[in-house]
C-alpha positions in Angstrom: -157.3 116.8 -108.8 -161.0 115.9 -107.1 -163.7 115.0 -108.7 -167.4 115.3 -107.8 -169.5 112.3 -107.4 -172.4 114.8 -105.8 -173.1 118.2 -104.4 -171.4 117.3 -101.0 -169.0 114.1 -101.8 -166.1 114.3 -103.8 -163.2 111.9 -104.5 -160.2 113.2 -103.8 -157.9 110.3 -104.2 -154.7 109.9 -106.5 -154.5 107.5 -109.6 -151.3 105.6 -109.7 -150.7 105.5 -113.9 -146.9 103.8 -113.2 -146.8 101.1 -110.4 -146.2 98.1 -111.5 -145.7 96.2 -108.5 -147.7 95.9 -105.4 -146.7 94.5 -102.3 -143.1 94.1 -104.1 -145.4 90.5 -105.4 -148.6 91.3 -107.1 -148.3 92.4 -110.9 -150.1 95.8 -111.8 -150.6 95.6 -115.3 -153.1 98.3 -115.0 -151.5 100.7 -112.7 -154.3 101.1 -109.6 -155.6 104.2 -107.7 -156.1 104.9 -104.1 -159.6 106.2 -103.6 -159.9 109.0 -101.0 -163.5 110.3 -100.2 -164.5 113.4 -98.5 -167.8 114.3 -97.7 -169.4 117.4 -96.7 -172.1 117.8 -94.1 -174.4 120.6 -92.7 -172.5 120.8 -89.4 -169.1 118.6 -90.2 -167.0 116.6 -92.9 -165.2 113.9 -93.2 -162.7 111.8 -94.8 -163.0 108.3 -95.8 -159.8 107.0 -96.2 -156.5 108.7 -97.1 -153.8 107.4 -99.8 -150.2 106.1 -100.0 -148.1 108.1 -98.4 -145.3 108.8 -101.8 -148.4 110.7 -102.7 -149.2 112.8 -100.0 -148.3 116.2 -101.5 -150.4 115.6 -104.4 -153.4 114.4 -102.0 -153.0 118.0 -99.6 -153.2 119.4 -103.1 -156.4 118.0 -103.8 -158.2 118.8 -100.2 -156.6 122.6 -101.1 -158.0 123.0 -104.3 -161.1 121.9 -103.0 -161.6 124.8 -100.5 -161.8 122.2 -97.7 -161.0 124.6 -94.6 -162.2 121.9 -91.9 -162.2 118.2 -91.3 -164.0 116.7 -88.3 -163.6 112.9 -88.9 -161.0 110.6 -90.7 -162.7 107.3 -91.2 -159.8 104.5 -91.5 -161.7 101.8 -93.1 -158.3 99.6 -93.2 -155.4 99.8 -91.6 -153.0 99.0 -94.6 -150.7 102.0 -95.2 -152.0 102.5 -98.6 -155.1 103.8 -97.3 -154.0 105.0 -94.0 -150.0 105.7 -94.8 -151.7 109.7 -94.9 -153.1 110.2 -92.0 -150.3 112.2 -89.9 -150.0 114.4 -92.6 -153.7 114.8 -92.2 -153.8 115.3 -88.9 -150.3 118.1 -89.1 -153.2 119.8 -91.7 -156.4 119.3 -89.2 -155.3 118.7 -85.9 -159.0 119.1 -84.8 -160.0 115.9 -86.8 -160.7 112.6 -84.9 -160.0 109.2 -87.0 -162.4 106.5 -86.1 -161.8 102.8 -86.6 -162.5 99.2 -85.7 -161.6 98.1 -82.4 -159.0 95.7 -83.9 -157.7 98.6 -86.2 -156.6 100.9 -83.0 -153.6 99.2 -82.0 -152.6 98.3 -85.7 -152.6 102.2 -86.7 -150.4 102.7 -83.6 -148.1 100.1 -84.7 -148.2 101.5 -88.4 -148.3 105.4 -87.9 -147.0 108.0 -86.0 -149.9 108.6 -84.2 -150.9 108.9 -80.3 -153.6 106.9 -79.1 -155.7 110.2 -78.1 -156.4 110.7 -81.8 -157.9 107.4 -82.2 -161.9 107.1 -81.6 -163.1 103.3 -81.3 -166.4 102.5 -83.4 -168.8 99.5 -83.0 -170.2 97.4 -85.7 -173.7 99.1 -86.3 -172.5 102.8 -84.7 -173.5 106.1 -86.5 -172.5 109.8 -86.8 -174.2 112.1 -88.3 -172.2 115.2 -90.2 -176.1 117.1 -90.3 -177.9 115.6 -93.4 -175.6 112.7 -94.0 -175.4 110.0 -91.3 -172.3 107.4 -91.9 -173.2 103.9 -90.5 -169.9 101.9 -89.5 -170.4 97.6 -90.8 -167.9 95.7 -89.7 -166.6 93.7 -92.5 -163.3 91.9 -91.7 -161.2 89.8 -93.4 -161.5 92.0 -96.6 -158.9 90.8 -96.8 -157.2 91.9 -93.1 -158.6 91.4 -89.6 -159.7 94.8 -88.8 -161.4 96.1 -91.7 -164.5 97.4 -92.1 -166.8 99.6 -94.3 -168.9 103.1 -94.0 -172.2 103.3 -95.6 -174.0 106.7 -96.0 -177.2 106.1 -95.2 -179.1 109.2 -97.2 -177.2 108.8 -100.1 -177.1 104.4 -99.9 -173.5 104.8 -101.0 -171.1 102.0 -99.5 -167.5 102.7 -98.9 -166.0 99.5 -98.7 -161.8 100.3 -99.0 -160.5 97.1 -100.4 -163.7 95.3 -100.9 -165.0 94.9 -104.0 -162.0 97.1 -105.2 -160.1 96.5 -108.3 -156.1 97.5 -109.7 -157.1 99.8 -112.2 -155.8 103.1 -113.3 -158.7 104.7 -115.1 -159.7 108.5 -115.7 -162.8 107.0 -115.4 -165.1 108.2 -112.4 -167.0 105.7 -112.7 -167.2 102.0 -114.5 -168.0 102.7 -117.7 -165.6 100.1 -119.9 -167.3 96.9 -117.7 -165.3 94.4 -119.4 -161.8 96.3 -118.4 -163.3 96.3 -115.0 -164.3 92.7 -114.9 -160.7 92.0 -115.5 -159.5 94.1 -113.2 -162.0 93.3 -110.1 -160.9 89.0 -110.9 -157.9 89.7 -110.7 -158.4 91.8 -107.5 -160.5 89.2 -106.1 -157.6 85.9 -107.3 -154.5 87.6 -105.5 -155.7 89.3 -103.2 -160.0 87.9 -101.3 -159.9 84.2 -102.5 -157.9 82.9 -99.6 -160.8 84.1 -97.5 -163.7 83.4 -99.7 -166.0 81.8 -96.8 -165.6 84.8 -94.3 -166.5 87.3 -97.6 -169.9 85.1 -98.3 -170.7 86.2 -94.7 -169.5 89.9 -95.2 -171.7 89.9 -98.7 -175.0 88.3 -96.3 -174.7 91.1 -94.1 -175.0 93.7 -96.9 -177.7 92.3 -98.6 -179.7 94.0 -95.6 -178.8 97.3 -97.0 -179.9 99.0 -99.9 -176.4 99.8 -101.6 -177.3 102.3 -104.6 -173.5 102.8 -105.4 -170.0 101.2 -104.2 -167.2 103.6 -104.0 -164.0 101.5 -103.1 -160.7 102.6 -102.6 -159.2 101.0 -105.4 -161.0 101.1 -108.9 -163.6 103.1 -110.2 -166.8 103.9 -108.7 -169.7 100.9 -109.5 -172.7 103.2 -110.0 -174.7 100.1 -110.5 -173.0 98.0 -108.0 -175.7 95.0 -108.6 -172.5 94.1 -111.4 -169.6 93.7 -108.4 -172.1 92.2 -105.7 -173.2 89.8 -108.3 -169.9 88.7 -109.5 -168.4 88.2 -106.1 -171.5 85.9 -105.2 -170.3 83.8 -108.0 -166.6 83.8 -106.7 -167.2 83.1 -103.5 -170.2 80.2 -104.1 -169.2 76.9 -104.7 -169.9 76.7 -108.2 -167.3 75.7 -110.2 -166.6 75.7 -114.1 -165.2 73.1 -116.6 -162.4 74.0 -116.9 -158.6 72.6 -116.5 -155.8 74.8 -115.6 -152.2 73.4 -116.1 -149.9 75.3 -114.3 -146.1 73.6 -115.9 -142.5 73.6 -116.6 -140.0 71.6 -118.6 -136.3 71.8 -118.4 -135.7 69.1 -121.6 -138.3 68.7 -122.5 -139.4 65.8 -121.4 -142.4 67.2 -119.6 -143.4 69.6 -121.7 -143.9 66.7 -124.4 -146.7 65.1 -122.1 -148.2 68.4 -121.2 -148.5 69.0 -124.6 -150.3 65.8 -125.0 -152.5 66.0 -122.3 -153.6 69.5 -123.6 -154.5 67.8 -127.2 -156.2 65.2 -125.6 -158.3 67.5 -123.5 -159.4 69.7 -126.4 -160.1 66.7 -128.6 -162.6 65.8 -125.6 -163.7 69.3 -125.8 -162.8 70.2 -122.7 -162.0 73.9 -121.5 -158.3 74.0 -120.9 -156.0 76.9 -120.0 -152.2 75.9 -120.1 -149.6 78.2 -118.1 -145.8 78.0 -118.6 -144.1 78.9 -115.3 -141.1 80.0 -117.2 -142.8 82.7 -118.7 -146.4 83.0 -117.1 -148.2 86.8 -115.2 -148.7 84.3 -112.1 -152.3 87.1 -111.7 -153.3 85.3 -114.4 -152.4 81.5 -113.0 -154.2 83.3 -110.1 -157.5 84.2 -111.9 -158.1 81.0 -113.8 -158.1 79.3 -110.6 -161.0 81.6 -109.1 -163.5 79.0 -111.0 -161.5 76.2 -112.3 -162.5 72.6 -111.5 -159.7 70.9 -111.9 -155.4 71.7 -111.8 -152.7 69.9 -113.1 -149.8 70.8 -112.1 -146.5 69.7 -114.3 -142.9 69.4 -113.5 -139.6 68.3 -114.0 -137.3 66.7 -111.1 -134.7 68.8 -110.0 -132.5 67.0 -107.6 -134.9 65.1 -105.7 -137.8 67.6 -105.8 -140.0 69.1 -107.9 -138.8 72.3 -109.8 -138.7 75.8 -108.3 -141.3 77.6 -110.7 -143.7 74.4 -109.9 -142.8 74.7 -106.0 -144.0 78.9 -106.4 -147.6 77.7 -107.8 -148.2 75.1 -105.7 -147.4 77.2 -102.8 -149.7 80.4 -104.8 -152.7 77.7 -105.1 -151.9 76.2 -101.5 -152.0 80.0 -100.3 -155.3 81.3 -102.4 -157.7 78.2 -101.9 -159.3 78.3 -104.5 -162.4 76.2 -105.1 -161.4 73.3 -107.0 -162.5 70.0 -107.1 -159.9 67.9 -108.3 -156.1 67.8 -108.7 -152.8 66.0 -110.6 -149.4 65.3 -111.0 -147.7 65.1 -114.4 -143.8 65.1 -114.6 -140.5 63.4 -115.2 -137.5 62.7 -113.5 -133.8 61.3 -114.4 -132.3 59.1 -111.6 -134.3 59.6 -108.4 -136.9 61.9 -106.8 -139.6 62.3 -104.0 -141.2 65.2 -106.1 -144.6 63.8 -106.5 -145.1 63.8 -102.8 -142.8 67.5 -102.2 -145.5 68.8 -104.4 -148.1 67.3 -102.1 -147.1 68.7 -99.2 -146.7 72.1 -100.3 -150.8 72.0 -100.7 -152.4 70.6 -97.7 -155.0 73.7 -98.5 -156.6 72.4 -101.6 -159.4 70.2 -100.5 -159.8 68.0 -103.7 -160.0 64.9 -105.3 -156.3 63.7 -106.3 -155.9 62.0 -109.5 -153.2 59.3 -109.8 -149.8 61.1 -110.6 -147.8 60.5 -114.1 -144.0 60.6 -113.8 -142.4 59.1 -116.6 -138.5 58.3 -116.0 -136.9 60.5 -119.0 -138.4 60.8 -121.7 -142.7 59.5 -121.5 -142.9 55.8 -123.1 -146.1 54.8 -124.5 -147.3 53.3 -121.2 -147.2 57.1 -119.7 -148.9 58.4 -122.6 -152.0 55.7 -122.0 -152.1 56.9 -118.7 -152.8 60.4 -120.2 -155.7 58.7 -122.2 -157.2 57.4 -119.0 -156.8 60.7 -117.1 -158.7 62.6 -119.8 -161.2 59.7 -119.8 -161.5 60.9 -115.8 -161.4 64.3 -116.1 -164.2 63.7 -118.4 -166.2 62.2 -116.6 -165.8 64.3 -113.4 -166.3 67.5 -115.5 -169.7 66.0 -116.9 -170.9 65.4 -113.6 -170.8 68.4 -111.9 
């Protein structure tokens, strides 16, 4: 099925109601889409990115209903097979057609697709091509989130086409946003798993499009923004230094033993009305550890000992956090252990990323005695303090 945006661009991209799983890691509670564009010019068309390849019948489909007859450029924003998995198929259809990418996108679509290097046209950051009425402007915008990406602006229409930035998992009949809060939800979650670990590069990336005027965003995962002013202004926030009041305690308890102090320190916390969001490893969507740590101030992360280290569920979010740099400003330990342990520093060294303030760690031997309980009290006292004077 495609779907008109405007007399000459049309999306004709597939929405993916069932996956569940991206990347076999990243949850997809909402299913996701991959956003195909083709746009139709006095003298030639093109294609702005293609779709995952287990959909390729159903994409052909689309261009065939459609009428298409001719296709002069395939525009490979990114290189990840989601968005370029097609393009074979779409060259077998319009051998004619001539993709054009980055420079560092060339030899990665040769590594990825069965594809000659004679099909592949380099283009520089800043180069045009006009279709006849409608003049596509290549930015190059990498590390969104790999190396080579970039986006395509149409410069008549002030429509940016930015493949995974800005984009968002979401399965929606939806065109465009319309529920904003479902795509709020959605685009954090986008931006936690997938942009945070290279916030500083995207604050670049988002300077060098404030020189355009950007009337709509059309990503390639997600609905269209049709006032993009909501997804530019929310990754400003992301990606600036501000941070929120907020602690996040990422935990798990084998006897409970931890879980006693956790519960305690979350008490505490709220008594001092502080913002606190608790996770339990055993159970938790780690998209949504991943989200709450997009703004949070402060972690704490609790665990058990197991053998001599910290607990495996605690090891997989310290190494999530360590991997997704996220912003915060300061950091802690809370845990037990039985006989022995080195998990306090383990847990350290799994996070040489996080750039924070570390608070004095609390491992109580068994179960917490009174003494590690006041050490709670003083750590709230902290926290409170630090939180107060952001």
């Amino acid at each position: 099925m495609y779907r008109k945006i405007n007399e000459a661009i049309y999306s004709v991209g597939i929405i993916d109601w069932h996956r569940k799983l991206f990347d076999e890691l990243i949850p997809l509670p909402d299913g996701t889409s991959y956003n195909s564009y083709f746009i139709q010019g006095e003298d030639k068309n093109a294609i702005i990115d293609t779709v995952e390849p287990d959909f390729v019948d159903d994409f052909l489909a689309n261009l065939a209903d459609l009428g298409i007859e001719k296709i002069d450029y395939i525009i490979s924003n990114h290189a990840e097979q989601d968005h370029s998995g097609s393009i074979p198929d779409l060259l077998a259809e319009f051998p004619e057609a001539k993709i054009l990418c980055s420079e560092k996108a060339k030899p990665m679509l040769l590594d990825l697709l069965t594809i000659e290097p004679a099909d592949l046209t380099v283009v520089a950051d800043g180069d045009t091509v006009s279709l006849g009425g409608k003049t596509l402007e290549f930015i190059y915008t990498p590390w969104v989130h790999w190396p080579e990406t970039m986006s395509t602006y149409l410069q008549e229409e002030k429509i940016l086409f930015p493949c995974d930035f800005f984009g968002s998992h979401l399965a929606t009949s939806n065109l465009f946003v319309e529920d904003k809060a479902q795509v709020f939800e959605a685009a954090k979650r986008y931006y936690a798993e997938i942009m945070m670990p290279f916030r500083m590069i995207i604050k670049k990336n988002l300077a060098k499009l404030a020189d355009y005027q950007i009337e709509m965003i059309a990503p390639s995962h997600g609905p269209i923004y049709d006032q993009p002013e909501m997804i530019i202004d929310l990754y400003q926030s992301w990606t600036s230094d501000q941070v929120k009041a907020e602690v996040v305690i990422p935990y798990v308890s084998m006897h409970g033993s931890t879980d006693d102090l956790i519960k305690y320190l979350i008490s505490s916390l709220i008594e001092a009305d502080i913002k606190v969001k608790p996770f339990n490893l055993a159970e938790v969507d780690l998209g949504d550890l991943a989200i709450a740590l997009v703004d949070a101030a402060t972690v704490i992360f609790g665990s058990p000992t197991v053998l001599t280290g910290p607990h495996p569920s605690a090891v997989y979010a310290a190494y999530l956090a360590n991997v997704l740099k996220p912003k915060t400003r300061f950091a802690g330990i809370i845990g037990s252990y039985g006989w022995a342990g080195r998990m306090t520093d383990k847990l350290l060294d799994l996070m040489p990323n996080l750039k924070v303030d570390l608070y004095e760690p609390i491992i109580a031997k068994g179960h917490g005695q009174a003494e590690d309980y006041q050490q709670i009290d003083v750590l709230v006292e902290q926290i409170k303090s630090d939180l107060d004077n952001l």
